[in-house]
VMD Tcl script that builds the backbone (N, CA, C; Angstrom):
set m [mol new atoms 324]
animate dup $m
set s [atomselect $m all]
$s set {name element resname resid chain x y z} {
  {N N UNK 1 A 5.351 35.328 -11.796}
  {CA C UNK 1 A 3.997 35.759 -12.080}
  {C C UNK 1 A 3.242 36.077 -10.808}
  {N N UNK 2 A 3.811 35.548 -9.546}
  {CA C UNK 2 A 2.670 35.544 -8.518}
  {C C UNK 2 A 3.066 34.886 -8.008}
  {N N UNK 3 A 3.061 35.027 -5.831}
  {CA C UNK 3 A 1.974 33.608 -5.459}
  {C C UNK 3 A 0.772 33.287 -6.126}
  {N N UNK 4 A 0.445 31.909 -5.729}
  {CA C UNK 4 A -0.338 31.210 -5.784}
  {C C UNK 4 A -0.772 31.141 -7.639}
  {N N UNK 5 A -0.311 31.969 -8.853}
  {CA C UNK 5 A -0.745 31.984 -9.760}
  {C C UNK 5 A -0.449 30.526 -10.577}
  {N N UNK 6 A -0.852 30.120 -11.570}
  {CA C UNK 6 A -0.803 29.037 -12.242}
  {C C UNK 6 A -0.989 29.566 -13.834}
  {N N UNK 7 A -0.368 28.669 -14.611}
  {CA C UNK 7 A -0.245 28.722 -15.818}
  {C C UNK 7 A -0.098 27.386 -16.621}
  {N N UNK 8 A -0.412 27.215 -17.871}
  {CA C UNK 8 A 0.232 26.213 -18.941}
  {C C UNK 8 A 0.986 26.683 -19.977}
  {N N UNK 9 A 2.233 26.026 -20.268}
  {CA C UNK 9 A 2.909 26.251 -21.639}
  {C C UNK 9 A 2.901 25.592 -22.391}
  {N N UNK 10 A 2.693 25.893 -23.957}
  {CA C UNK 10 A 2.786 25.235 -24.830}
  {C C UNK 10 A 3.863 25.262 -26.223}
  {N N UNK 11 A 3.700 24.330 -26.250}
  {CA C UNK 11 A 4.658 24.691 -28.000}
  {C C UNK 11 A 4.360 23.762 -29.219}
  {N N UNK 12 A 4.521 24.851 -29.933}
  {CA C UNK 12 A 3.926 23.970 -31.419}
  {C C UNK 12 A 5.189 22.879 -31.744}
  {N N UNK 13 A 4.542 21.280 -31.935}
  {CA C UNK 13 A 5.747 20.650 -32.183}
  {C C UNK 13 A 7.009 21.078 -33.307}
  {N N UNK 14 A 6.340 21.938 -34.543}
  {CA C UNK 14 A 7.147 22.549 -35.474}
  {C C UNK 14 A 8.253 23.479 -34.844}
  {N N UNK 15 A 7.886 24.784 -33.776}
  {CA C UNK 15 A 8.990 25.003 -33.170}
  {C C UNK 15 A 8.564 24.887 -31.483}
  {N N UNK 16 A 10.029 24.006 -31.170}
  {CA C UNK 16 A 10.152 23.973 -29.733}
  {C C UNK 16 A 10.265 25.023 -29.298}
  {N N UNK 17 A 11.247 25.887 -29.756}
  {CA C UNK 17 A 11.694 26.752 -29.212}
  {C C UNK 17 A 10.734 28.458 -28.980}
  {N N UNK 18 A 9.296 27.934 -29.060}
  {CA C UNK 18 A 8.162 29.031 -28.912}
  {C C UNK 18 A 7.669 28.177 -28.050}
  {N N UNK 19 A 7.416 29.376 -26.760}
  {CA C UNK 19 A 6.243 29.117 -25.989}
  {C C UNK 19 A 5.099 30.093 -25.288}
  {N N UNK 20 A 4.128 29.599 -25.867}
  {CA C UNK 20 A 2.984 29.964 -25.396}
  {C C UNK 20 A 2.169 29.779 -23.971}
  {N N UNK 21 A 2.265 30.965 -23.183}
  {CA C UNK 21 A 1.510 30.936 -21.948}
  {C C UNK 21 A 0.256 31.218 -21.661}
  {N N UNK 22 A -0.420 30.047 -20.809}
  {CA C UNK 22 A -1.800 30.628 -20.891}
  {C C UNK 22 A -2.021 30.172 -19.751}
  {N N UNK 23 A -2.742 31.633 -19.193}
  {CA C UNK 23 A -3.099 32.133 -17.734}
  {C C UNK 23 A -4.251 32.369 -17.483}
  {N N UNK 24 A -5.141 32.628 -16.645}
  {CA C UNK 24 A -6.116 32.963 -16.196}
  {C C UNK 24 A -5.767 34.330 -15.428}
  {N N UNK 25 A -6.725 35.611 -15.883}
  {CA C UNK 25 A -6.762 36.808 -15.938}
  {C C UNK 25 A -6.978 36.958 -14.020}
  {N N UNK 26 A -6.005 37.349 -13.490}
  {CA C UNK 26 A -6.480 37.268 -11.499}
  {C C UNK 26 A -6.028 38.647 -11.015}
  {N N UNK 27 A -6.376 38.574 -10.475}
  {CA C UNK 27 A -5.657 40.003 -9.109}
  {C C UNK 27 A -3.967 39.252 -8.907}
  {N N UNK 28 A -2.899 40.434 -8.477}
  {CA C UNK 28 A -2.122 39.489 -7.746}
  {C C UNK 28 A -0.440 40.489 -8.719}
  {N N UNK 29 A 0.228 39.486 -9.035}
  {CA C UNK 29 A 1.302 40.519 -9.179}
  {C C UNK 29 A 1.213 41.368 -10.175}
  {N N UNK 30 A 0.754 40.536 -11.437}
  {CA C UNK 30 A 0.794 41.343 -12.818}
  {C C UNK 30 A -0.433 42.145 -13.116}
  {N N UNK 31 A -1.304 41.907 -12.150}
  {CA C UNK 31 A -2.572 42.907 -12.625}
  {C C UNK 31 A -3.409 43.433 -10.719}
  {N N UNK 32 A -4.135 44.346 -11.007}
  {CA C UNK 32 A -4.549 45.042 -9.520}
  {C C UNK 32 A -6.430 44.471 -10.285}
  {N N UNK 33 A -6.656 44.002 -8.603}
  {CA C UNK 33 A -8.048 43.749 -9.109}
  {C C UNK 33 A -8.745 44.440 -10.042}
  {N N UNK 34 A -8.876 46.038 -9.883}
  {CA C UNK 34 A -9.403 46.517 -10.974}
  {C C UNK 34 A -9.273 46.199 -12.482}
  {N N UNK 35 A -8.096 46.130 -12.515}
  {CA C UNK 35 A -7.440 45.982 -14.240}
  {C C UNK 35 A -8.007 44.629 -14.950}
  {N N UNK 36 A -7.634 43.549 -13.320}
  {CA C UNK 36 A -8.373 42.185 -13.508}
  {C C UNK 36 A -9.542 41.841 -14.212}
  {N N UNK 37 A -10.414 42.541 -13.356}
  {CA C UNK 37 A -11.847 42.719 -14.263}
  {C C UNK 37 A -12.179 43.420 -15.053}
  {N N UNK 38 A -11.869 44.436 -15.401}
  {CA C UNK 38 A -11.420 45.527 -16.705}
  {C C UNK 38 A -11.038 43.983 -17.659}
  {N N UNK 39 A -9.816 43.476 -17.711}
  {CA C UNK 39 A -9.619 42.710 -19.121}
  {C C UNK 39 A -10.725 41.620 -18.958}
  {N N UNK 40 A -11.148 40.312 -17.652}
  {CA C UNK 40 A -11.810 39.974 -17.873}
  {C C UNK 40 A -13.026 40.160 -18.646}
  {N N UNK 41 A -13.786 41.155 -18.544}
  {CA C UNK 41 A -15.107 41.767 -19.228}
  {C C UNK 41 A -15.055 42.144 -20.460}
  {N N UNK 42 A -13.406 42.446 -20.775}
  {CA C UNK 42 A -12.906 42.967 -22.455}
  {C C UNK 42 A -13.552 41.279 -23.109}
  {N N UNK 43 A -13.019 40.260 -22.248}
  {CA C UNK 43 A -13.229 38.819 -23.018}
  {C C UNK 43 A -13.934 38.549 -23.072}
  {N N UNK 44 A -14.814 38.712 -22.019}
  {CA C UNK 44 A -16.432 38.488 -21.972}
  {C C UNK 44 A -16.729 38.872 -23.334}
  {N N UNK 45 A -16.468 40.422 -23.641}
  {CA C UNK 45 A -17.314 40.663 -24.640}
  {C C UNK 45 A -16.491 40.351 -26.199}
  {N N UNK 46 A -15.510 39.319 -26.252}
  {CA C UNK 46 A -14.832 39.410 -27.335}
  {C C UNK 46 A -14.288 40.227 -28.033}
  {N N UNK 47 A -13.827 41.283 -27.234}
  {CA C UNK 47 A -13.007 42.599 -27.276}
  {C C UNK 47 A -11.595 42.376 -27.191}
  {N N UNK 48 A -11.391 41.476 -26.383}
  {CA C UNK 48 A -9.907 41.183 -26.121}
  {C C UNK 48 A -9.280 39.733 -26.121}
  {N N UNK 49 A -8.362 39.866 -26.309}
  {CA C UNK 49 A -8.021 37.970 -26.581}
  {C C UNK 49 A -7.649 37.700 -28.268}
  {N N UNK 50 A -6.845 37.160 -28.406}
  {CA C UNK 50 A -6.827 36.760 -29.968}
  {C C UNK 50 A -5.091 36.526 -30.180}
  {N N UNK 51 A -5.335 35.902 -31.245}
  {CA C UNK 51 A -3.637 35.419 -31.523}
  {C C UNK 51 A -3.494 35.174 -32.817}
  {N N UNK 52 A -2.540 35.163 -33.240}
  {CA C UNK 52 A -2.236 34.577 -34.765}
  {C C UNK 52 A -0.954 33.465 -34.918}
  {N N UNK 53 A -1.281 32.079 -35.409}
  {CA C UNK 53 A -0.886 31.002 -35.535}
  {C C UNK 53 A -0.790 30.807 -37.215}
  {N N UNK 54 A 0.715 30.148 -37.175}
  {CA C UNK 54 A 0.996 29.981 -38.743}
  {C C UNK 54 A 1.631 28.566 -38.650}
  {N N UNK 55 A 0.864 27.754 -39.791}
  {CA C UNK 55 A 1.230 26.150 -39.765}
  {C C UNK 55 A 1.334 26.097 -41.270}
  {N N UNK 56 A 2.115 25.152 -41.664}
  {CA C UNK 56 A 2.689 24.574 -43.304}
  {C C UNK 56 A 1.360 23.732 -43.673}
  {N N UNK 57 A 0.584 23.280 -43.169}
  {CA C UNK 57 A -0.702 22.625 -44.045}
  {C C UNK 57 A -1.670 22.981 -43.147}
  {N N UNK 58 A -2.641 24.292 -43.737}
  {CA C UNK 58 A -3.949 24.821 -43.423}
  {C C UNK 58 A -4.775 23.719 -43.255}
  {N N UNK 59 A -4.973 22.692 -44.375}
  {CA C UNK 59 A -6.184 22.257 -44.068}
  {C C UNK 59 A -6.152 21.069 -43.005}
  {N N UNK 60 A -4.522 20.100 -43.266}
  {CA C UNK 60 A -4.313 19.023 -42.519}
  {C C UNK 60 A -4.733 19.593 -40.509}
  {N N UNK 61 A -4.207 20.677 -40.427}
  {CA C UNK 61 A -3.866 21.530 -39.049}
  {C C UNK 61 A -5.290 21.224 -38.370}
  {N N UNK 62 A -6.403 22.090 -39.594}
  {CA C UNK 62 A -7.190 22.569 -39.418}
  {C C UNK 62 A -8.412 21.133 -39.414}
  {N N UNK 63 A -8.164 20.357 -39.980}
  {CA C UNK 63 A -8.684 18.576 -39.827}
  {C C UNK 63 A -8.617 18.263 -38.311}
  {N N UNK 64 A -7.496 18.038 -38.214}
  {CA C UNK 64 A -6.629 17.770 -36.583}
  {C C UNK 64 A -7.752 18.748 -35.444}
  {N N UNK 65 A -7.272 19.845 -35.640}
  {CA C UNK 65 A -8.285 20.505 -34.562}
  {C C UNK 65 A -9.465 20.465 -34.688}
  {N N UNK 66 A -10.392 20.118 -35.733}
  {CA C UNK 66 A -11.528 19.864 -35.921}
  {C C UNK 66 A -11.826 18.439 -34.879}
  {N N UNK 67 A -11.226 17.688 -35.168}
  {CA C UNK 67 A -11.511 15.906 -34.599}
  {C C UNK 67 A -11.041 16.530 -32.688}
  {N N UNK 68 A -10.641 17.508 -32.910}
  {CA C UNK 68 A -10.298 17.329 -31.252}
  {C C UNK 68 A -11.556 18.894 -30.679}
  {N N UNK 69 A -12.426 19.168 -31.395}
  {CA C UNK 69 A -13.499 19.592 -30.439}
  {C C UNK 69 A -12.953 21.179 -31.117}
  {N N UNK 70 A -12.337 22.000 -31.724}
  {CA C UNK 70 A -11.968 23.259 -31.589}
  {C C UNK 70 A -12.940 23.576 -32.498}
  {N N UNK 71 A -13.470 24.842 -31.943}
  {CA C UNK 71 A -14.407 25.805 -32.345}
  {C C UNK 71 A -14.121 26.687 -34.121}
  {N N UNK 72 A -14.299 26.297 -34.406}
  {CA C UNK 72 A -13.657 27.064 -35.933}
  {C C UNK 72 A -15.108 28.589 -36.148}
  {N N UNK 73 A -14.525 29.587 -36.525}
  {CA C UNK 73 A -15.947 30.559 -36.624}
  {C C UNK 73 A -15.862 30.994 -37.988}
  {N N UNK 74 A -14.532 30.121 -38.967}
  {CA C UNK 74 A -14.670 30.988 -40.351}
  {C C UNK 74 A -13.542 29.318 -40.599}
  {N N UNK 75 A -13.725 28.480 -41.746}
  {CA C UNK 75 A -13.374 27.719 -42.499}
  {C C UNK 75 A -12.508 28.154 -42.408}
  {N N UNK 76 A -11.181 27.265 -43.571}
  {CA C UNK 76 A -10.000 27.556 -44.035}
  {C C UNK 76 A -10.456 28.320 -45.871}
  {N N UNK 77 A -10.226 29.485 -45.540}
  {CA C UNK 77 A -10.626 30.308 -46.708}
  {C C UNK 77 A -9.374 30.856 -47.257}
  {N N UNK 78 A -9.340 31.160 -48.593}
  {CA C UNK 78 A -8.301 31.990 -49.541}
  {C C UNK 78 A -8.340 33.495 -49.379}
  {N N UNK 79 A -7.274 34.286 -48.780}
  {CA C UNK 79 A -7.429 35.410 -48.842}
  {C C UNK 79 A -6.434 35.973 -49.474}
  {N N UNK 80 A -6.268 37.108 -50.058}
  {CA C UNK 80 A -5.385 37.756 -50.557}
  {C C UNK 80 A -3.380 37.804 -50.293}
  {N N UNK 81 A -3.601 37.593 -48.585}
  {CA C UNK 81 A -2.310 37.189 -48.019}
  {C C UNK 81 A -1.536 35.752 -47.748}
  {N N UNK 82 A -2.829 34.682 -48.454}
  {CA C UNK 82 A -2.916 33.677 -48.046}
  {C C UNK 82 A -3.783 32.590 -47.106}
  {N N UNK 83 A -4.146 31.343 -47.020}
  {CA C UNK 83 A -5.099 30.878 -47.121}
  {C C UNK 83 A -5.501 30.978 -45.124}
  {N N UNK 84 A -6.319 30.986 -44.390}
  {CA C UNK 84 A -6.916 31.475 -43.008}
  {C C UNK 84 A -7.706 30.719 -42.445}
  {N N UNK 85 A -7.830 30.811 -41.494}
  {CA C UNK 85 A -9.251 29.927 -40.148}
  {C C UNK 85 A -8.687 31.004 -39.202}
  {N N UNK 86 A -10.305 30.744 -38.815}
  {CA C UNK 86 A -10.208 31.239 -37.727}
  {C C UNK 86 A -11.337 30.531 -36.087}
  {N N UNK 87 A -10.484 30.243 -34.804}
  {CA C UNK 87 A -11.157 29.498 -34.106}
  {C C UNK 87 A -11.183 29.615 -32.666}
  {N N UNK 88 A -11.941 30.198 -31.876}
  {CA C UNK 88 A -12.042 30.441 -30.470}
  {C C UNK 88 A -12.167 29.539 -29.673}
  {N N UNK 89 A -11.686 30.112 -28.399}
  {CA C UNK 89 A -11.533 29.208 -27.415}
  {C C UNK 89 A -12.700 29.044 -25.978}
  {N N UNK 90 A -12.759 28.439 -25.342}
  {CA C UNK 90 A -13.710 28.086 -24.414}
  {C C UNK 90 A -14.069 29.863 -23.483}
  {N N UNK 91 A -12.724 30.724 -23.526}
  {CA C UNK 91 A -13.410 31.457 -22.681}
  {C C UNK 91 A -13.530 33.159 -23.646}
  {N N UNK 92 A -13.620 32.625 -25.259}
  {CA C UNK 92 A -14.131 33.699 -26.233}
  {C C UNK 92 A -13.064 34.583 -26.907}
  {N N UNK 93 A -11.491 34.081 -26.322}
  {CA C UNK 93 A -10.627 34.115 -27.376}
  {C C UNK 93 A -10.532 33.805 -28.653}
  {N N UNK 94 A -10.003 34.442 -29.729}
  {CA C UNK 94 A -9.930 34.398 -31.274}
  {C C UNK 94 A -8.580 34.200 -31.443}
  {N N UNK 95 A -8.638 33.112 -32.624}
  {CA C UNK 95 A -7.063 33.233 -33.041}
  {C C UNK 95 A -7.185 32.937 -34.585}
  {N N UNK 96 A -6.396 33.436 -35.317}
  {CA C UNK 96 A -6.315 33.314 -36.684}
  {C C UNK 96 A -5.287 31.738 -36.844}
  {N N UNK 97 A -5.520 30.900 -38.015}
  {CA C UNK 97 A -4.618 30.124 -38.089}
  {C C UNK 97 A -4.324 30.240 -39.529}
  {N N UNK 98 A -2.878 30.306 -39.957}
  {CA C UNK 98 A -2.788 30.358 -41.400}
  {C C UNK 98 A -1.778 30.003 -42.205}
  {N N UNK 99 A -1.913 30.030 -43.211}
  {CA C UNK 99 A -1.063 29.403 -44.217}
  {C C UNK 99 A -0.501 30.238 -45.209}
  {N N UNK 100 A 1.143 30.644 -45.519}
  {CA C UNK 100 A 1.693 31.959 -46.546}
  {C C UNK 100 A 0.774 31.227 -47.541}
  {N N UNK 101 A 0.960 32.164 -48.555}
  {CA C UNK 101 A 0.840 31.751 -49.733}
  {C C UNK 101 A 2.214 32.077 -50.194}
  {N N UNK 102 A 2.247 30.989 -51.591}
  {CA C UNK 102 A 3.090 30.314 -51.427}
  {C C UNK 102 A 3.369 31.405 -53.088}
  {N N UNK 103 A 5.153 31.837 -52.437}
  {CA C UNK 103 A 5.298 33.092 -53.520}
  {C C UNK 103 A 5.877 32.066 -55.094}
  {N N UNK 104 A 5.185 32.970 -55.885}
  {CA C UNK 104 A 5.150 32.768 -57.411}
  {C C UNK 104 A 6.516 32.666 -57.803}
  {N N UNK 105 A 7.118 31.415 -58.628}
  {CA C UNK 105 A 8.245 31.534 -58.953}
  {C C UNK 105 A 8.279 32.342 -60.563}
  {N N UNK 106 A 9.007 33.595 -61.138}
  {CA C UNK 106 A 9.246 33.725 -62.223}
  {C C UNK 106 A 9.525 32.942 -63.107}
  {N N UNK 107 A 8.892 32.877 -64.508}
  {CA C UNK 107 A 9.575 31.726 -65.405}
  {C C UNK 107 A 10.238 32.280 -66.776}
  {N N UNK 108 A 11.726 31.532 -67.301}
  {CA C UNK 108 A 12.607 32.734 -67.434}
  {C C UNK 108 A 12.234 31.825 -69.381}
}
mol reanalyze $m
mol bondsrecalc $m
mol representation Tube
mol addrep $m
C-alpha cells in the first residue's frame, strides 16, 4: 500500500475467510494528492463510501451494534428483497446491513 501507510483488517466471525480493509484516504502509492482530496471531499459530502453487509439475524446483529455506539440512519425494515439497516460510520460512510428473505417453500 505504501510507506508509511497504515490500515485495519477485519472479518466477520461468520466468515474468516473475508477481509475487510480500512484505510485512511492519503497521498502516497495508491492515490496522488490530488485524487486524495478529490475522494476525501466525495466523503465529506456523503457521496462516496458505503458497503453492503449480510448477517443471518437482522435484528440480533443489529441489537449488538446498537449497545456498541453504531450510528443506525434507517431501522431494521422489510423490504421487498428482504429485511435492511442501514448505519454510518464516524467519517460519513454508509453501509447497508441485511437479511435474505427467506425463499418460500412450495406446498405439494
Amino acid at each position: 500500500m505504501g510507506p508509511g501507510m497504515r490500515w485495519l483488517t477485519v472479518s466477520p466471525p461468520e466468515q474468516p475467510d473475508l477481509e475487510i480493509a480500512l484505510m485512511a484516504i492519503t497521498e502516497g502509492m495508491m492515490f496522488k494528492r490530488e485524487t486524495a482530496e478529490q475522494m476525501r471531499e466525495m466523503v465529506r459530502q456523503g457521496t462516496f463510501g458505503f458497503g453492503v453487509f449480510e448477517c443471518n439475524d437482522l435484528l440480533a446483529t443489529y441489537e449488538e451494534l446498537k449497545s456498541k455506539d453504531v450510528e443506525f440512519t434507517k431501522p431494521p425494515t422489510e423490504e421487498f428483497y428482504g429485511f435492511e439497516a442501514l448505519f454510518k460510520d464516524d467519517s460519513g460512510n454508509w453501509f447497508s446491513l441485511g437479511q435474505r428473505k427467506q425463499a418460500e417453500t412450495a406446498s405439494v
